[in-house]
N, C-alpha and C positions, 0 to 999 in steps of 0.2 A: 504494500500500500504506500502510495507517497505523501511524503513528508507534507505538513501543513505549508511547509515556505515552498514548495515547487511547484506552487501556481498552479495546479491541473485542480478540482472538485474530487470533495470526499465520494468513494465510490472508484474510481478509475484506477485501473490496474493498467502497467506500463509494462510493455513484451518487447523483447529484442531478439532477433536472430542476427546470428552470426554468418551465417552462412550468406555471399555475395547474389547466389544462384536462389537459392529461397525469397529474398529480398526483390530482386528483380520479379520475380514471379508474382510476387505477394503486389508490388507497385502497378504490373501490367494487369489484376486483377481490378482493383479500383481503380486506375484509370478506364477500366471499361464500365461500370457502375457509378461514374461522376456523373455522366451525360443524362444515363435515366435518374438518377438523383434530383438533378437541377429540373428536368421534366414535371418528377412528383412535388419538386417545391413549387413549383409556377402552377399548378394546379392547387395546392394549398393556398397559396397567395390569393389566386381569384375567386378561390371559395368564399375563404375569408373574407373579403370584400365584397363580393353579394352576400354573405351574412351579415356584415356592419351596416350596407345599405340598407338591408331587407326590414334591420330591427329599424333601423331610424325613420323607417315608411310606416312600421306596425306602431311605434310610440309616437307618432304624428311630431316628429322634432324635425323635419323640412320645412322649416318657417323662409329660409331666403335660400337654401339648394346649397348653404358655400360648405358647409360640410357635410352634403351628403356628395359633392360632387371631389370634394379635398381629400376622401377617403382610399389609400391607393398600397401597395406594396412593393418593397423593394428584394432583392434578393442579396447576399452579400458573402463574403467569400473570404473566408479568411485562415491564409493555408492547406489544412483538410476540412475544416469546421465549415460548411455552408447553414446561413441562418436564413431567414423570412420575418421580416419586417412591417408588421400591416397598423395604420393608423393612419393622420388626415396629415397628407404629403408629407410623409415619411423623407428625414433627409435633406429638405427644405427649411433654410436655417430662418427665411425669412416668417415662417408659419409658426404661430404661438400653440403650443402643445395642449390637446385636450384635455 
């Protein structure tokens, strides 16, 4: 288990192989599962976002459209870690956060 100071979340177990030949193997596998990865995020993303819009129609809170129309997702990438980001213009420093 790693140390509280090594930055990864309690829970994560860290593996290494030594082997050059396993390693390659192991990399040319996930590189072939990034693609449908980022696939399944981009479908999360726009789920998400017909659900945020869907409630804001069911709670009658489309008073002027700027947040149900602000409401958008990003996807982001960082390393191996791909996240999905859903909220009103996500990313956009000029847009004051819900």
């Amino acid at each position: 288990m790693p140390s509280p100071s090594s930055g990864l979340p309690s829970g994560y177990i860290t593996i290494s192989f030594e082997s050059a030949e396993l390693q390659a193997a192991l990399k040319r596998a996930a590189d072939g599962i990034r693609p449908r990865q980022r696939v399944a995020m981009e479908r999360s993303g726009k789920r998400l976002v017909a659900d945020m819009r869907g409630r804001l129609t069911r709670l009658k809170k489309r008073d002027t459209d700027k947040l149900y129309k602000a409401v958008a997702y990003r996807i982001q990438e960082t390393g191996d870690v791909m996240t999905v980001e859903v909220g009103p213009r996500v990313g956009d420093p000029s847009v004051e956060p819900y």
